[in-house]
N, CA, C and O atoms as a GROMACS GRO file, in nm:
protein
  544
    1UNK      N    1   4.262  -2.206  15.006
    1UNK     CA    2   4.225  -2.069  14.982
    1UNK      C    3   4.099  -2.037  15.061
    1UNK      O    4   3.995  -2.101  15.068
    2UNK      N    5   4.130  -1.934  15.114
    2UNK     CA    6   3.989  -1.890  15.190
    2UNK      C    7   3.883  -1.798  15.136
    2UNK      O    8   3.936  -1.707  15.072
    3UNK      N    9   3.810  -1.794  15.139
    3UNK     CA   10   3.657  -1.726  15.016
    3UNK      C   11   3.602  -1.635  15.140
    3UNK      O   12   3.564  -1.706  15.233
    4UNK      N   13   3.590  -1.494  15.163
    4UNK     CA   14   3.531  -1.439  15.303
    4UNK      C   15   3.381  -1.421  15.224
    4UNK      O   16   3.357  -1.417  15.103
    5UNK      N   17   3.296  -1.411  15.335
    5UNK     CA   18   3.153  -1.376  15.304
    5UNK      C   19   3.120  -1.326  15.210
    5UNK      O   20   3.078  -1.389  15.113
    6UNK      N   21   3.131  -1.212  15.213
    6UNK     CA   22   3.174  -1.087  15.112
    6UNK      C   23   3.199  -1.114  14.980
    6UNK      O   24   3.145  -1.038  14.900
    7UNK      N   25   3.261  -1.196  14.941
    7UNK     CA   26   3.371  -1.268  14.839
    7UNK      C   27   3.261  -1.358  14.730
    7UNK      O   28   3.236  -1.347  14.610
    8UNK      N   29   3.196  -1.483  14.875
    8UNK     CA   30   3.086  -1.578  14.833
    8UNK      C   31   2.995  -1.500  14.821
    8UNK      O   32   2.967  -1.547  14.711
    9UNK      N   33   2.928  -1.430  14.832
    9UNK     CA   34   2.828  -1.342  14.805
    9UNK      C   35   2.775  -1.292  14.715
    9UNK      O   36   2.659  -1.297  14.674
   10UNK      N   37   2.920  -1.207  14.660
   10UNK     CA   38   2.899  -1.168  14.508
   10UNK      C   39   2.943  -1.239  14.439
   10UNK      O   40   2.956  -1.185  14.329
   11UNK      N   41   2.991  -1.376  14.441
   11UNK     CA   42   3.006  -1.471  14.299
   11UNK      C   43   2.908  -1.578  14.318
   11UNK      O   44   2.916  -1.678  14.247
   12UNK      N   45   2.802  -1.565  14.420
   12UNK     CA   46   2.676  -1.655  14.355
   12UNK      C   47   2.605  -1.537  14.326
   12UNK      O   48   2.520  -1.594  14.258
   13UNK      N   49   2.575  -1.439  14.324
   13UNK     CA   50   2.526  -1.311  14.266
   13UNK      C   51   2.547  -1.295  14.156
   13UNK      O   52   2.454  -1.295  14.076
   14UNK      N   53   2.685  -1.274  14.115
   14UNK     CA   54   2.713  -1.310  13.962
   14UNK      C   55   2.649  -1.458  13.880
   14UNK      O   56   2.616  -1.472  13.762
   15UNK      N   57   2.648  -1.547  13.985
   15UNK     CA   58   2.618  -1.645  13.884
   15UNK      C   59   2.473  -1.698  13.878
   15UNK      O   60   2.425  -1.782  13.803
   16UNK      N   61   2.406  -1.613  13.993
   16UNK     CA   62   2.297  -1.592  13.934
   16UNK      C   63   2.211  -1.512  13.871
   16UNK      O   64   2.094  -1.531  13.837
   17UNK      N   65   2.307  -1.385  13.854
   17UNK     CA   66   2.282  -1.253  13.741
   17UNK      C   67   2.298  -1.372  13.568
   17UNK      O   68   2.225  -1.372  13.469
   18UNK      N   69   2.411  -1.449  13.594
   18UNK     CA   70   2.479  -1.532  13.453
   18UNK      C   71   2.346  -1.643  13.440
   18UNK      O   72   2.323  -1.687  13.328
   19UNK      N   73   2.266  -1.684  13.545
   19UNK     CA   74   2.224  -1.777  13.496
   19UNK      C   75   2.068  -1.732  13.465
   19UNK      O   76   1.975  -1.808  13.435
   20UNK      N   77   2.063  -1.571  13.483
   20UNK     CA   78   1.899  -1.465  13.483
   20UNK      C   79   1.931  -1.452  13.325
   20UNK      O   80   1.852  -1.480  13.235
   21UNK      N   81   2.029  -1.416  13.312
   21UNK     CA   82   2.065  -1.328  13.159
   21UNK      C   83   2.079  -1.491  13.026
   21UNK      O   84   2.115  -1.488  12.908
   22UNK      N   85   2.050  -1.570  13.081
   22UNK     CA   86   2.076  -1.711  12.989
   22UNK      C   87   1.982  -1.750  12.938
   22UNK      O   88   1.973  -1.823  12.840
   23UNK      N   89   1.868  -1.684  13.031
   23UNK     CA   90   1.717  -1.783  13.009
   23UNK      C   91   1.646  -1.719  12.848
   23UNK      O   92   1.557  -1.756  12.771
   24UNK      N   93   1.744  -1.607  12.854
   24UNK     CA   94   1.668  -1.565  12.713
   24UNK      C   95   1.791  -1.576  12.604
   24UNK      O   96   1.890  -1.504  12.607
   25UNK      N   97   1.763  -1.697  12.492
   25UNK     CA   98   1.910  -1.698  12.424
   25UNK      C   99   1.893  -1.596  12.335
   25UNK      O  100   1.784  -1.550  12.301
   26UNK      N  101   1.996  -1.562  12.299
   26UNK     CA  102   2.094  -1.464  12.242
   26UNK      C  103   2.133  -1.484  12.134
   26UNK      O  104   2.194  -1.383  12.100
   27UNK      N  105   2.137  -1.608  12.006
   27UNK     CA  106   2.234  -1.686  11.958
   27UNK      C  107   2.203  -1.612  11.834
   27UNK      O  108   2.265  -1.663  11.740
   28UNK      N  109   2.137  -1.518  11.801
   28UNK     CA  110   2.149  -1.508  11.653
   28UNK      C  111   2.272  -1.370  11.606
   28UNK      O  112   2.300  -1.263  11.659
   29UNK      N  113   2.323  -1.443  11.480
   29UNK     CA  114   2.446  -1.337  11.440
   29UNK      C  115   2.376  -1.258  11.307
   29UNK      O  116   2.421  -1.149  11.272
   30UNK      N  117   2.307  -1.297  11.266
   30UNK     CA  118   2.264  -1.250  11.138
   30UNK      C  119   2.124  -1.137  11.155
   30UNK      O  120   2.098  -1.053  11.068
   31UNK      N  121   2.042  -1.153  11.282
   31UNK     CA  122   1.922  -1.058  11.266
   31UNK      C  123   1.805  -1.123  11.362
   31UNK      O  124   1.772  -1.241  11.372
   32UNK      N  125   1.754  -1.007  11.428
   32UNK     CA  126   1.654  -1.078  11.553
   32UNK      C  127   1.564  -0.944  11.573
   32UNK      O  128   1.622  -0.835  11.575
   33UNK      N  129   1.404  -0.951  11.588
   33UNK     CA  130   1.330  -0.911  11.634
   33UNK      C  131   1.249  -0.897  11.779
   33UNK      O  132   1.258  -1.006  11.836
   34UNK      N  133   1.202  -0.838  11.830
   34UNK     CA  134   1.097  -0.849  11.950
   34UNK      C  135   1.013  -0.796  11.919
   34UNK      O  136   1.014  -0.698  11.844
   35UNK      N  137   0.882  -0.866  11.988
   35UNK     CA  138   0.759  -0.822  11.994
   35UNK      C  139   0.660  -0.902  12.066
   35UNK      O  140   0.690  -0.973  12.162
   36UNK      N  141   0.515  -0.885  12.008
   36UNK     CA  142   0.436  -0.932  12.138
   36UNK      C  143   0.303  -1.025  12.073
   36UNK      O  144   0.304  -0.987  11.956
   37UNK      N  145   0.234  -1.086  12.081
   37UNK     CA  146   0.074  -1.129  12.014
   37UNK      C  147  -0.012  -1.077  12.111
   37UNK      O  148  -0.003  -1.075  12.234
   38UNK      N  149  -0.096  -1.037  12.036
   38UNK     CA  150  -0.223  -1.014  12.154
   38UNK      C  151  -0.340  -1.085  12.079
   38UNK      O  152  -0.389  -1.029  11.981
   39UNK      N  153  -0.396  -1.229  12.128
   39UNK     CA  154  -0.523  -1.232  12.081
   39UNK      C  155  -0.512  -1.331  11.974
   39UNK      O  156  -0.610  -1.356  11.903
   40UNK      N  157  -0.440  -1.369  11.963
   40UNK     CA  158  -0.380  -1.455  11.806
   40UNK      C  159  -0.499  -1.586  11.837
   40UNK      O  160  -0.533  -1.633  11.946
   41UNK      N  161  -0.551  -1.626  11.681
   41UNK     CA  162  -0.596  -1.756  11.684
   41UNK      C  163  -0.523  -1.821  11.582
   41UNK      O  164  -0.447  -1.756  11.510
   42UNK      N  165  -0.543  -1.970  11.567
   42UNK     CA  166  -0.524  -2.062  11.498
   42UNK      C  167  -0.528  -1.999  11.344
   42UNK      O  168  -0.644  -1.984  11.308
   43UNK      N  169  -0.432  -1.960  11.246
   43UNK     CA  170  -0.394  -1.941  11.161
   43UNK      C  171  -0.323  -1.784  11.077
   43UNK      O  172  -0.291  -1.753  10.962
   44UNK      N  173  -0.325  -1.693  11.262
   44UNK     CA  174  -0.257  -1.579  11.199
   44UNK      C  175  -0.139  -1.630  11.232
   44UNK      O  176  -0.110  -1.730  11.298
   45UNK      N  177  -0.034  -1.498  11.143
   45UNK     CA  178   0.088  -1.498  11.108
   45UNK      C  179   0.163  -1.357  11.169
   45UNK      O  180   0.120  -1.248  11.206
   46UNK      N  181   0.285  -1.413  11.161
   46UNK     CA  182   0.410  -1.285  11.210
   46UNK      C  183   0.404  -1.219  11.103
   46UNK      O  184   0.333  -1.224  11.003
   47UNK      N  185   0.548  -1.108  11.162
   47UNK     CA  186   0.554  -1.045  11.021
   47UNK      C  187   0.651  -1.114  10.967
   47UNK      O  188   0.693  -1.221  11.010
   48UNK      N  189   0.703  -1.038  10.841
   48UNK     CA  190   0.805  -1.127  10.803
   48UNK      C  191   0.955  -1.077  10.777
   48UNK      O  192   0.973  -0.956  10.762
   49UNK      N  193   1.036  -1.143  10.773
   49UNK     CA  194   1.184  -1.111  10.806
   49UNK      C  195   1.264  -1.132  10.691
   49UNK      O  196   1.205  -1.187  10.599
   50UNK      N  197   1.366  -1.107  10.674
   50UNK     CA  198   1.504  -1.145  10.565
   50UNK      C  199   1.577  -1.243  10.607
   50UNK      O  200   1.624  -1.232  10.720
   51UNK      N  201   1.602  -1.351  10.538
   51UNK     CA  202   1.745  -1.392  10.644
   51UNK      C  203   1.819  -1.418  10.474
   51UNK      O  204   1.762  -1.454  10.371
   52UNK      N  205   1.919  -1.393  10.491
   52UNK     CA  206   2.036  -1.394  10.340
   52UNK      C  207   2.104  -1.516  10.347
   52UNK      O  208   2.173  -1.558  10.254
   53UNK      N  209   2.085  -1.592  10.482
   53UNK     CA  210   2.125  -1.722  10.521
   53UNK      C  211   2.285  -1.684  10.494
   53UNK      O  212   2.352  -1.758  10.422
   54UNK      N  213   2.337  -1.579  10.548
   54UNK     CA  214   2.531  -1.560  10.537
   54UNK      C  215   2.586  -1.622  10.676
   54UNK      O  216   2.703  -1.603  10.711
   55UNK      N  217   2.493  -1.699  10.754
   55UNK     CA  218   2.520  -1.744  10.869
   55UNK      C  219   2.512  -1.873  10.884
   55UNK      O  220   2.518  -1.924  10.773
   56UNK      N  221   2.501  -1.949  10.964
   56UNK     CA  222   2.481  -2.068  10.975
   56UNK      C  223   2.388  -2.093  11.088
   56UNK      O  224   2.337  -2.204  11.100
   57UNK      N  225   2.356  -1.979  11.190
   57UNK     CA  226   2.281  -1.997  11.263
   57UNK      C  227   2.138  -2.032  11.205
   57UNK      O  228   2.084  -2.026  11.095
   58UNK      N  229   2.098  -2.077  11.345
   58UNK     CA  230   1.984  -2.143  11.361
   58UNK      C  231   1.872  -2.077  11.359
   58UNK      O  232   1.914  -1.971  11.404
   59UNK      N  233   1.743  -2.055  11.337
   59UNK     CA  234   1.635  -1.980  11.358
   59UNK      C  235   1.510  -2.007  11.459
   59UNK      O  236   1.432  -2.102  11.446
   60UNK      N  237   1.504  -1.913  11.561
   60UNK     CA  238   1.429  -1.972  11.638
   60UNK      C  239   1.335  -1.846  11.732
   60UNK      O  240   1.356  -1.726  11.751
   61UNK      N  241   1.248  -1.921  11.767
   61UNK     CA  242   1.142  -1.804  11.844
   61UNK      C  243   1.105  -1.912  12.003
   61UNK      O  244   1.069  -2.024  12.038
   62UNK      N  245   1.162  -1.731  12.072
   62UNK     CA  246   1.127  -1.777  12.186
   62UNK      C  247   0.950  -1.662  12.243
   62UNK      O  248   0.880  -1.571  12.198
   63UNK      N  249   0.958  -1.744  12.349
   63UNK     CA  250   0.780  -1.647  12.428
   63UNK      C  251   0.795  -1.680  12.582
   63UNK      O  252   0.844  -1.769  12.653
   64UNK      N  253   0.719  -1.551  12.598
   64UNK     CA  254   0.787  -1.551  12.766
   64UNK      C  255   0.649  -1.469  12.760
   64UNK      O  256   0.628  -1.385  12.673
   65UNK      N  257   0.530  -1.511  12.888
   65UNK     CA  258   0.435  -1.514  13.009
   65UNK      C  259   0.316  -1.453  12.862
   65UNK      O  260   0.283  -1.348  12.807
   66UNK      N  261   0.281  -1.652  12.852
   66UNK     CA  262   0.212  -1.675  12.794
   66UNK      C  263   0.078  -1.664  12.826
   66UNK      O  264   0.054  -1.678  12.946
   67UNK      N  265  -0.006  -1.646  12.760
   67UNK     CA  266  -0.170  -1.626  12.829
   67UNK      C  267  -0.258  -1.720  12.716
   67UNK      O  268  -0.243  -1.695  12.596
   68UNK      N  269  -0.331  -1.807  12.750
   68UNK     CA  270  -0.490  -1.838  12.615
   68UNK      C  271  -0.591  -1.875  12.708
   68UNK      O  272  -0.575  -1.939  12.812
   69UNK      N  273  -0.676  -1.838  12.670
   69UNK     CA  274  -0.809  -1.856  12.753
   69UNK      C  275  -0.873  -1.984  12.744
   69UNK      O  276  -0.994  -1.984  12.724
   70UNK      N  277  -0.804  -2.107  12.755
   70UNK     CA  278  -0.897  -2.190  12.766
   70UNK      C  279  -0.922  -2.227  12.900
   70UNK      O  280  -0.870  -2.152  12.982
   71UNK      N  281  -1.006  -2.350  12.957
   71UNK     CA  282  -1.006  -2.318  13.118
   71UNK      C  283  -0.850  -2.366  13.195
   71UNK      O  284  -0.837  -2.329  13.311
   72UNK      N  285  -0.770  -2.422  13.152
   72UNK     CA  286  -0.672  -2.534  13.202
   72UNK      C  287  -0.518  -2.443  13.141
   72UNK      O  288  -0.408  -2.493  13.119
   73UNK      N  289  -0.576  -2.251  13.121
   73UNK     CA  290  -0.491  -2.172  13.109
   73UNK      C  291  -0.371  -2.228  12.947
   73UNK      O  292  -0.390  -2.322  12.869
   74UNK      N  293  -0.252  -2.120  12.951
   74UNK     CA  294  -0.152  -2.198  12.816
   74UNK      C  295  -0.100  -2.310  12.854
   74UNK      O  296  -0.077  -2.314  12.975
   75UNK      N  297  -0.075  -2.398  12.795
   75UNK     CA  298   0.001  -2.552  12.797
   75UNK      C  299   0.077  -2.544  12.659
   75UNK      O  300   0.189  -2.594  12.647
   76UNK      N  301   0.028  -2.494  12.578
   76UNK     CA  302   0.162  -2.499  12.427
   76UNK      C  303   0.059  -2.430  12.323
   76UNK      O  304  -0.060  -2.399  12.336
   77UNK      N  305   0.162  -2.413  12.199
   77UNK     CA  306   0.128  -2.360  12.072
   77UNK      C  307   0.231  -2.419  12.004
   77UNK      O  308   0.348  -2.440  12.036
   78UNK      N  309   0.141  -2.452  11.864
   78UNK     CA  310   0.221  -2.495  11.789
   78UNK      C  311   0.259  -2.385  11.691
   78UNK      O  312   0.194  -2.281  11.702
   79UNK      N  313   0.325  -2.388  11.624
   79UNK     CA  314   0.439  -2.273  11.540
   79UNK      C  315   0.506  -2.332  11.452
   79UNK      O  316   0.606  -2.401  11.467
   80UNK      N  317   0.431  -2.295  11.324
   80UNK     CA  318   0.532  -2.329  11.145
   80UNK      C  319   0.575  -2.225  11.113
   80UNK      O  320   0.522  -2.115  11.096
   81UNK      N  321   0.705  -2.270  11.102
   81UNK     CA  322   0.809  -2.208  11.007
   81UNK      C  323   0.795  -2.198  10.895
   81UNK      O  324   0.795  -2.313  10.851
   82UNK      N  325   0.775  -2.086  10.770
   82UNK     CA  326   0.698  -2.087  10.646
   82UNK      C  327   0.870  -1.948  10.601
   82UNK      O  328   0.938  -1.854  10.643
   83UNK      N  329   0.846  -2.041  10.492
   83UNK     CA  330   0.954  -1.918  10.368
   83UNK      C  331   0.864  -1.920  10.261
   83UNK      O  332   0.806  -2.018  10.212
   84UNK      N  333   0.856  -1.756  10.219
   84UNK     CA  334   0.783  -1.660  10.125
   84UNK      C  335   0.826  -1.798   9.998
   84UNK      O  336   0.915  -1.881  10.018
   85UNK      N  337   0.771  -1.795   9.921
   85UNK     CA  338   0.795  -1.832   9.748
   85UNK      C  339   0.693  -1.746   9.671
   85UNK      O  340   0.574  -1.746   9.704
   86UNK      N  341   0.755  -1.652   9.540
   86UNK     CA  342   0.681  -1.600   9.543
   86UNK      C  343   0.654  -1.663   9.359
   86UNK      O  344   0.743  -1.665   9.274
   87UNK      N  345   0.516  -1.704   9.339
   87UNK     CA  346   0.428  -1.723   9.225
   87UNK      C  347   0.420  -1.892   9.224
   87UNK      O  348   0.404  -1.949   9.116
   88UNK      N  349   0.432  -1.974   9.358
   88UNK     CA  350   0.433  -2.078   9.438
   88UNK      C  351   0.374  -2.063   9.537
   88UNK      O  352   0.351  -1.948   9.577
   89UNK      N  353   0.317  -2.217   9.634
   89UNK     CA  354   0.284  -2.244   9.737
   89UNK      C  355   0.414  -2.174   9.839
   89UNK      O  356   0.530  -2.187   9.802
   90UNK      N  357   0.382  -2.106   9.960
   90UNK     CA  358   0.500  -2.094  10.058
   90UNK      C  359   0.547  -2.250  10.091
   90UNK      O  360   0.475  -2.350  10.086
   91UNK      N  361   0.712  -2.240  10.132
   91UNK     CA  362   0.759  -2.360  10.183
   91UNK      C  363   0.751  -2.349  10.335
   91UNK      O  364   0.802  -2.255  10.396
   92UNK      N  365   0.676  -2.464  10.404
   92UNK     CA  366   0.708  -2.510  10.503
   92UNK      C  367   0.882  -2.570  10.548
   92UNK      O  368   0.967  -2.634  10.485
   93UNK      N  369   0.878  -2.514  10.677
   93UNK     CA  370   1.040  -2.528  10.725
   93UNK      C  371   1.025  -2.612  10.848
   93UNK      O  372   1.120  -2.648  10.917
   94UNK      N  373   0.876  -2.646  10.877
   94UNK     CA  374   0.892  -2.730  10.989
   94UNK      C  375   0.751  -2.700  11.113
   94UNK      O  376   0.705  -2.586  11.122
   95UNK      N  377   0.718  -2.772  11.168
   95UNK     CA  378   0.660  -2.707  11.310
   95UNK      C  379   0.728  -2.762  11.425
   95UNK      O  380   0.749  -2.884  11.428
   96UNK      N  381   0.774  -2.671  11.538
   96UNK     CA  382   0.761  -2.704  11.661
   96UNK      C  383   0.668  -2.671  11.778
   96UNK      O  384   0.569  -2.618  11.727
   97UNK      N  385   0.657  -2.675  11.877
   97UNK     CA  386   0.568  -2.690  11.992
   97UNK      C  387   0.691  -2.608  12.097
   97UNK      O  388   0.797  -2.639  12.152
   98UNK      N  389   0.591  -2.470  12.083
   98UNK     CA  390   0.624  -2.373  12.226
   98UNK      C  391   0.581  -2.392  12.329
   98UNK      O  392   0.474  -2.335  12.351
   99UNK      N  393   0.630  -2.466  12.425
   99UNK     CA  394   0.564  -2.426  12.580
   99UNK      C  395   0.593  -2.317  12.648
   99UNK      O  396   0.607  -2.318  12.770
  100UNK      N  397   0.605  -2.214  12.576
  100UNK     CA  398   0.636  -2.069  12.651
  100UNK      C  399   0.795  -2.081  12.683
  100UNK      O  400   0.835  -2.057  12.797
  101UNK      N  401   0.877  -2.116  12.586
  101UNK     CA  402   0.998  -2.092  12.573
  101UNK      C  403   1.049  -2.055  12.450
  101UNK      O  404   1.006  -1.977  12.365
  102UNK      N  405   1.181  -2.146  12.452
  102UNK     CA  406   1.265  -2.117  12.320
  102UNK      C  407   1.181  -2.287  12.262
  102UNK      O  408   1.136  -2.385  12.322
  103UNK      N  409   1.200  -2.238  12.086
  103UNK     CA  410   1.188  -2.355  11.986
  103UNK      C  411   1.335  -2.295  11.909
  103UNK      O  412   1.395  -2.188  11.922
  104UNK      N  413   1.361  -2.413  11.826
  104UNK     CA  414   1.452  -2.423  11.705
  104UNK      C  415   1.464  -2.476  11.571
  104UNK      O  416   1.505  -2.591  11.554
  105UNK      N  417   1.426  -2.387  11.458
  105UNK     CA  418   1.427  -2.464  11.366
  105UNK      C  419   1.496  -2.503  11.329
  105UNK      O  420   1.440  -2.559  11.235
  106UNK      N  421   1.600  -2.527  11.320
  106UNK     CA  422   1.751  -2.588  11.271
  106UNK      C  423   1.780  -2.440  11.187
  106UNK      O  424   1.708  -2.342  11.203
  107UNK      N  425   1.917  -2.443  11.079
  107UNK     CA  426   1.914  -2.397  10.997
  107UNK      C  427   1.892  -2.362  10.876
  107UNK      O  428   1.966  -2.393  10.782
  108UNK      N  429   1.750  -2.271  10.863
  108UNK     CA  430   1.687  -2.326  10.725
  108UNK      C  431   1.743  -2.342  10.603
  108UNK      O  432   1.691  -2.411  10.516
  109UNK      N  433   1.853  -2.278  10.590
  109UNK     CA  434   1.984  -2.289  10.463
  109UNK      C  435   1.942  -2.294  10.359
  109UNK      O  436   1.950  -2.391  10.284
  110UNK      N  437   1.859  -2.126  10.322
  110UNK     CA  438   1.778  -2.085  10.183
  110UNK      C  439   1.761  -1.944  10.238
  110UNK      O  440   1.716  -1.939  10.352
  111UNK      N  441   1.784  -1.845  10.185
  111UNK     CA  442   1.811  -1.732  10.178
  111UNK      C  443   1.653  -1.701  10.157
  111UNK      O  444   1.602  -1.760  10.063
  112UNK      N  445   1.566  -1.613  10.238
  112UNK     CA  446   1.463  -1.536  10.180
  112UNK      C  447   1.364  -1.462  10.272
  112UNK      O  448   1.410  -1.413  10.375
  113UNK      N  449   1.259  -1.453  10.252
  113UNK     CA  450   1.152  -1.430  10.325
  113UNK      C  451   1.071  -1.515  10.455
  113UNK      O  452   0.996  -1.609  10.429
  114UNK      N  453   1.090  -1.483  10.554
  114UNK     CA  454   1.044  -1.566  10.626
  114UNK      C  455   0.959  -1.518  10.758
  114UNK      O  456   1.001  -1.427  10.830
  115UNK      N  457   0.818  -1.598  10.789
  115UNK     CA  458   0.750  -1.566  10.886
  115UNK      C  459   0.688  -1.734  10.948
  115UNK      O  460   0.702  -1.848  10.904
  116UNK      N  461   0.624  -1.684  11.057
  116UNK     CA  462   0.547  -1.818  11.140
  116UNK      C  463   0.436  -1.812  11.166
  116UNK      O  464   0.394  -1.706  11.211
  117UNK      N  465   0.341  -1.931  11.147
  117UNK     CA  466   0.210  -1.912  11.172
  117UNK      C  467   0.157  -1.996  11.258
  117UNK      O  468   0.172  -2.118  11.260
  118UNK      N  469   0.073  -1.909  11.357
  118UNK     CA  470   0.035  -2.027  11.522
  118UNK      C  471  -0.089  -2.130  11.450
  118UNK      O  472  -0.194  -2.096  11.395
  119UNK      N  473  -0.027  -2.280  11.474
  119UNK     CA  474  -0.107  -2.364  11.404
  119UNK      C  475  -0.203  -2.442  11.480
  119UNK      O  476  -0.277  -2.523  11.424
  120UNK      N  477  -0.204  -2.413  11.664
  120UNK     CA  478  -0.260  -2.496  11.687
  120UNK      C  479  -0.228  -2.395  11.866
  120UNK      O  480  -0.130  -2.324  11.885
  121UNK      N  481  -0.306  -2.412  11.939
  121UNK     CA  482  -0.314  -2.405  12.061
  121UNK      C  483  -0.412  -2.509  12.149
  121UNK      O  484  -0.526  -2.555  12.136
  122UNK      N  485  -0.323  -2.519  12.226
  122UNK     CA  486  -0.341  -2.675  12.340
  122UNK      C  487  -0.497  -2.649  12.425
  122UNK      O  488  -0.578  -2.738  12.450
  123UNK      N  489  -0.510  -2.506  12.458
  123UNK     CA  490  -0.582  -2.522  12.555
  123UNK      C  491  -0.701  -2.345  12.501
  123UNK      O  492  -0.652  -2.242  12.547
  124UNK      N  493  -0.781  -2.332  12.450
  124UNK     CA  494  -0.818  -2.228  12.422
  124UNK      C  495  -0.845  -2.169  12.274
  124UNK      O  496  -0.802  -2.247  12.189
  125UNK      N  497  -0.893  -2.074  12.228
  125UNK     CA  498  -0.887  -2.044  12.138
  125UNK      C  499  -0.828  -1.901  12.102
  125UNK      O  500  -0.807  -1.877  11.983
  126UNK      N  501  -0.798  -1.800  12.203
  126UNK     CA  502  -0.695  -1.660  12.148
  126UNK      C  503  -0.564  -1.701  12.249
  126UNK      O  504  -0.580  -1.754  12.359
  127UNK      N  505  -0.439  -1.670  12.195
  127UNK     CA  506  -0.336  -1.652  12.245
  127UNK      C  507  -0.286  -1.514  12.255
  127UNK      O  508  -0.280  -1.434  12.162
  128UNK      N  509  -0.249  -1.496  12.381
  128UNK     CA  510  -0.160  -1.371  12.425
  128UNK      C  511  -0.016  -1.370  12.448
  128UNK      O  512  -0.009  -1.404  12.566
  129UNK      N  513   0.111  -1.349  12.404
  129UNK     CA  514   0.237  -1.355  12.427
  129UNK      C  515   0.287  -1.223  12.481
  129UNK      O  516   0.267  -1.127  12.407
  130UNK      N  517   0.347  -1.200  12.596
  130UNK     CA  518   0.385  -1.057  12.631
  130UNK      C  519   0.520  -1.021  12.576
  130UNK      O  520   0.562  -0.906  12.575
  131UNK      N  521   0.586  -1.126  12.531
  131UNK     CA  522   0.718  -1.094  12.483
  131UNK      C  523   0.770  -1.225  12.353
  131UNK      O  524   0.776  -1.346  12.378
  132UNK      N  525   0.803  -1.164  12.222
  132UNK     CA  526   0.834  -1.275  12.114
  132UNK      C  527   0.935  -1.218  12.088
  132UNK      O  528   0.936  -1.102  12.047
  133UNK      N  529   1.076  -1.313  12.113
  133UNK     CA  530   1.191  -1.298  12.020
  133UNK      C  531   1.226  -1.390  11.931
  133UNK      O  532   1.272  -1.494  11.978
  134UNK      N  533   1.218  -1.379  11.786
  134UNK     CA  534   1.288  -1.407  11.709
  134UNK      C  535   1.422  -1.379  11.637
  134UNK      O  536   1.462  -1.272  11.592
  135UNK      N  537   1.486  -1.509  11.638
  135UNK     CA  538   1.627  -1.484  11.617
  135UNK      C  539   1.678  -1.590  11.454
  135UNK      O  540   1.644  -1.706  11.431
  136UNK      N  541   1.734  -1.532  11.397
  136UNK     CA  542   1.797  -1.607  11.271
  136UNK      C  543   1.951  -1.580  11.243
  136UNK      O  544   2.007  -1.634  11.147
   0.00000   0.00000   0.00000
């Protein structure tokens, strides 16, 4: 089969439109936010979300063109997963380590209130995120 210029052209075009549109996953069926931090230190929090857990998906926050002022610029943040309890301690769901991508908490598989709190930054003390999606 012969492929003319024309042909090859626009199907690595497509597949690199397919592989532009990937970098930001998509995966949640149940409920997803965007937004941004400006300035965050070591122990603020998101807002907080619903999840009814009628899904099985996974919950996860991604960050895209990260900023913290320490001299050696962002290198990571750490990020706990916290569900509301209310007339109780909140439950921890976990921490992972953002390097200015996607994290995953697994599936927290408990229906409720839920937000994240930046627990730790690598290099600095305020964090800037220009773009936060969370997905559950």
């Amino acid at each position: 089969m012969k492929i003319g210029l024309k042909s090859l052209a626009g199907a690595m075009a497509g597949a690199a439109l397919l592989g532009a549109v990937s970098v930001i996953p998509a995966h949640a069926a149940e409920g997803q936010f965007e937004s941004s931090m400006t300035g965050w230190r070591v122990g603020d929090e998101s807002r907080r979300w619903w999840d009814n857990n009628d899904t099985w998906d996974y919950t996860g926050i991604y960050f895209s063109d990260c900023i913290s002022d320490g001299g050696s610029g962002f290198n990571q943040a750490s990020l706990r997963l916290w569900k509301e309890v209310s007339s109780a301690p909140d439950r921890s769901k976990g921490i992972e380590i953002n390097y200015c991508g996607w994290v995953d908490y697994g599936d927290p598989d408990d229906r409720g209130n839920y937000y994240f709190e930046l627990t730790d930054i690598h290099s600095g003390t305020f964090l800037t995120v220009k773009y936060v999606k969370v997905a559950w």
